[in-house]
N, C-alpha and C positions, 0 to 999 in steps of 0.2 A: 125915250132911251133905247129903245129897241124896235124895227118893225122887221117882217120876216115876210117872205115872199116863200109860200108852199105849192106853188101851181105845178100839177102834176109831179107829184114828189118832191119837187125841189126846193131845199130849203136854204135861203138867203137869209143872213142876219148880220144886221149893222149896229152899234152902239157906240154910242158918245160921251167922253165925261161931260157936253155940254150942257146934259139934260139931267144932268142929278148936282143938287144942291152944293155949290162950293167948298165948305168945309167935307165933305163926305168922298168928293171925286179921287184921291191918292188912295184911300183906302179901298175902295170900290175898282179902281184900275187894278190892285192887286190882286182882288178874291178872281175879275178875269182872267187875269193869266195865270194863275194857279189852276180854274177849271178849264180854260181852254188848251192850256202847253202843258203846262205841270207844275207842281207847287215851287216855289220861286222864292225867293226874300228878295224886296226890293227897295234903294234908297232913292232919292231925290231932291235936287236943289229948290224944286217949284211943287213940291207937296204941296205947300198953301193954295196954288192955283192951278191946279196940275190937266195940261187940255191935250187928250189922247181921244184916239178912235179907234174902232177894230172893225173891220167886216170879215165875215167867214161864209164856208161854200162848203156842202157837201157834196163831192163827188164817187158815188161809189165807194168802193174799195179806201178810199183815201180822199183828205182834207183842206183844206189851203185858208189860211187866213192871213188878212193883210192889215199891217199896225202901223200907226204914224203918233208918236209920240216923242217928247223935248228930252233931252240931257236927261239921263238915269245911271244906277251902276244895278245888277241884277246879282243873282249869285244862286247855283243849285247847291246844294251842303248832300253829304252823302247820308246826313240825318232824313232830307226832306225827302232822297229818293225813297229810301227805304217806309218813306209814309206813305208813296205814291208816284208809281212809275211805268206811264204807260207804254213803253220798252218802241218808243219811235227813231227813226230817222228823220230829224230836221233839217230840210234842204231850203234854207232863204237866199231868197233873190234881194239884194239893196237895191231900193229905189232912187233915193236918194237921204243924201247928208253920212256918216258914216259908224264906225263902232268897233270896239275892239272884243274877241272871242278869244278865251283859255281854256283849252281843254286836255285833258293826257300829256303834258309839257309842251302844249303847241299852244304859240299866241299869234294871231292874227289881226290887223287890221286893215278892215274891207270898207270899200266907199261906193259910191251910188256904178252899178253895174256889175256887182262882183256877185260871184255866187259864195255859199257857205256851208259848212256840213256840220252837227254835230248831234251827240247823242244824249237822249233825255237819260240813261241810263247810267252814266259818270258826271261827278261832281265839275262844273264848272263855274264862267264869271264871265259874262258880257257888262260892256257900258258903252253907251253912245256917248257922244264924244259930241256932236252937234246940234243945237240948238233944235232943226228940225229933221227927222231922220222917219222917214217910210221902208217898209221891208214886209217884202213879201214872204211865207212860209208854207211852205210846200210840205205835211204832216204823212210821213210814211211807214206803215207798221213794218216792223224789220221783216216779218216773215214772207214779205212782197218783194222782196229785189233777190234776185238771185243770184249772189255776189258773197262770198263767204263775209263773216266779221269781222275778221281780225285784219283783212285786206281795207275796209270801209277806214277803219278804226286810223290807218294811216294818212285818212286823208280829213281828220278831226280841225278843225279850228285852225284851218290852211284856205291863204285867198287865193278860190277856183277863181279863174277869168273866164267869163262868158263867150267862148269861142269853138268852132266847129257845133257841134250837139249841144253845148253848152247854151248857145246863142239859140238856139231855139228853142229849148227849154227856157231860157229868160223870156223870148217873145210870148210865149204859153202863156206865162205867168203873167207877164203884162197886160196878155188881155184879158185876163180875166175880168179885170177892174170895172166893176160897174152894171156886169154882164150877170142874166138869168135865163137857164134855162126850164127845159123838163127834166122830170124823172131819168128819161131813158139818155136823152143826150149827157147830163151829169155824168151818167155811168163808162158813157163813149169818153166824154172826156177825162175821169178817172184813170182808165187803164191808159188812153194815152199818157196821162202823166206820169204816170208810173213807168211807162217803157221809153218815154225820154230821159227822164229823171235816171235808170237802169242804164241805161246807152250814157250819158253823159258822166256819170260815175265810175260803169265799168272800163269807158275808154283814158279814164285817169289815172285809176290803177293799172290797168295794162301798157301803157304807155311809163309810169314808174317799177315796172315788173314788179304789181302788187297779187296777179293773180295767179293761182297755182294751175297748171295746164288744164287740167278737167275741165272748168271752171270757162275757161273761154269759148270752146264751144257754145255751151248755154248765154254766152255774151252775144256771141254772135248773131245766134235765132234770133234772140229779142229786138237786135239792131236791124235784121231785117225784115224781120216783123213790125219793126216802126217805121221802116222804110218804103213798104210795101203800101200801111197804111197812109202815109201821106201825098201816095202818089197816083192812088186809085183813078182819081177822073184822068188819068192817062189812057187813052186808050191805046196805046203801047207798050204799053207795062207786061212783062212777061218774066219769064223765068229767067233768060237768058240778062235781059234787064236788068234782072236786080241781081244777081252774078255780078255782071260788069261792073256795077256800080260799089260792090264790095270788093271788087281785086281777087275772084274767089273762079272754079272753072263752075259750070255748071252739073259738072257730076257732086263737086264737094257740095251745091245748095242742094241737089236732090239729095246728099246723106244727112244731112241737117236734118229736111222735113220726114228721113224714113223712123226717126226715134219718135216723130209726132202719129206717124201711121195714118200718112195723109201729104197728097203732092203739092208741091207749089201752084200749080194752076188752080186747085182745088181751093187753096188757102185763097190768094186772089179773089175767084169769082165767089166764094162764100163771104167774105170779109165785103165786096161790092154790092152784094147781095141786103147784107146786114144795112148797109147805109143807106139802099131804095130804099128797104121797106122801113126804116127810119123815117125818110121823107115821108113818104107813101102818107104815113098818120100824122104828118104836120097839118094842121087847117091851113096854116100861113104860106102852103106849097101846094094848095088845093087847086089856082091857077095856070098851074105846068101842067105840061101833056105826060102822060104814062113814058113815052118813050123819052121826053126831055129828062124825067129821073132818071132814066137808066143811063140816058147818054152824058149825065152830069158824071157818073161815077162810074165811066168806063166801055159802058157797054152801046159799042158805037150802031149794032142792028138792032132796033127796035122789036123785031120778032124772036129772035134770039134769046132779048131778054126776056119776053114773055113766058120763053120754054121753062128758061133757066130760073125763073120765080117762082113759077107752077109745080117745079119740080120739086123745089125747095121747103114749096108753102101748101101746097094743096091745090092753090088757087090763083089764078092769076092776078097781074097788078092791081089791074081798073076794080076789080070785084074786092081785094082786098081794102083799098081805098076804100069802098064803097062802104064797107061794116066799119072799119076804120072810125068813119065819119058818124055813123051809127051810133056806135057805144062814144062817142065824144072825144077824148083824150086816150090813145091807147096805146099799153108797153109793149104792143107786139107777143103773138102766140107762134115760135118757132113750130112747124110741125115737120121738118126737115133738117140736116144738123145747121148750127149757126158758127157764124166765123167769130161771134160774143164768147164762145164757150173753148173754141181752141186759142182763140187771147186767152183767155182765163187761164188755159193750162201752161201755159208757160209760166205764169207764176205759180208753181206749183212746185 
């Protein structure tokens, strides 16, 4: 009914109604989704024979779990919140087959490639609609986007279309499917989804002038802060780069990074930093030379990198490696700042 993969932190869990007793399975689907989303009432035509699956992934900061299950109708009651509400933003990807979503006087109906939003905190009413229906859910504690409420709140049980940011955040989620990592990569892939997820949102609202001036700026960082990270084994990627690539001069991205109290080069080669010595303690990357890490993520002089690791770490690559492999499996001992921690504060 369940096996769970914990290597190096990371904990995969899959479950099936295949694996619990017939009459027991609709009953048992429910007590899941009440502990994994939130307590829920739920009907169904195929109670007698009810064949659903769930796998979940912790990443960090934040959660994702993917469902595939037949014809249902669901319903939160503002009785159930008030038992238990763990104050999320639910951002589902359809996989496929479709469903309809009511929430705040918005009704929706999404089908396989659409995105969705809605809040575990207000009473709503999903029902799929088709025989087979998968959906991915993307589980985000509100106090991680930085994006006012009452802005979010407009874009409640409305079908997003998967386009621009959108589409890559589905691709994200798409792949998750199947996929285990370690402790530390979970956590990398955490805050990315959080600052796709943030970009893909923020650019919805501001594009419906959802967002009150202030408010954009902080969109912005984050957009280029996602931007930045996906582009690292550039080794072109500069300041000026990702300027142009937002329509922005490059005086406005150095005032962006002075509220961080830290330059964009700085951000860059830290954030590049972060994902050597990421590799660095893979076993399964034990085979690459010191300098093919660096030059995977950016850093085209292999001496260069050396400096800039030593400086960061104490230590250089090859010896870092080296204890790495020592202690076995390991999450990394920053002893210089890390680009993990200035991610971190922009959610903040």
């Amino acid at each position: 009914m369940r096996t769970a993969d914990r290597r190096g932190g990371m904990d995969r869990v899959e479950l099936r109604t295949a694996d619990v007793p017939q009459g027991e399975r609709f009953e048992w689907w429910c007590e899941l989704v009440d502990q994994d989303l939130a307590p829920t009432h739920i009907v169904s035509e195929h109670r007698g024979d009810f064949q659903a699956s769930a796998v979940g992934w912790e990443l960090g900061p934040v959660s994702v779990s993917g469902f595939s299950c037949p014809r249902l109708r669901s319903e939160r009651t503002p009785e159930l919140i008030r038992q238990s509400d763990p104050e999320m933003w639910e951002l589902g990807y359809v996989v496929d087959g479709a469903m309809v979503m009511e929430q705040d006087r918005s009704r929706a109906q999404v089908q396989a490639g659409d995105l969705l939003l809605y809040d575990t905190s207000r009473p709503l009413t999903a029902q799929v609609v088709t025989d087979r229906n998968r959906v991915t859910i993307l589980h985000l504690p509100k106090a991680a986007l930085p994006l006012p409420e009452r802005s979010l709140r407009q874009l409640l049980s409305r079908r997003l279309p998967a386009h621009g940011s959108g589409a890559l955040l589905a691709e994200f989620l798409r792949g998750l499917t199947g996929e285990r990592w370690t402790g530390l990569e979970a956590e990398h892939l955490g805050s990315t989804a959080t600052q796709l997820a943030s970009a893909f949102l923020a650019g919805m609202a501001d594009r419906e002038g959802l967002l009150p001036p202030e408010t954009r700026q902080t969109v912005l960082l984050r957009e280029v802060k996602t931007f930045i990270g996906e582009h690292l084994a550039d080794p072109r990627l500069s300041p000026q780069t990702v300027a142009d690539a937002h329509c922005i001069s490059l005086r406005y991205l150095h005032h962006l990074f002075q509220e961080e109290q830290q330059t964009v080069s700085a951000f860059i080669r830290e954030l590049r930093l972060d994902r050597c010595r990421t590799d660095l303690a893979q076993p399964g990357l034990a085979k690459h030379a010191v300098g093919t890490i660096g030059a995977r993520w950016g850093f085209a002089d292999a001496a260069a990198f050396s400096r800039a690791f030593k400086a960061a770490y104490g230590v250089p690559p090859g010896e870092y490696r080296r204890r790495a492999g020592a202690r076995g499996h390991h999450r990394g001992r920053p002893i210089g700042p890390s680009a993990r921690s200035a991610l971190a504060s922009a959610h903040s």
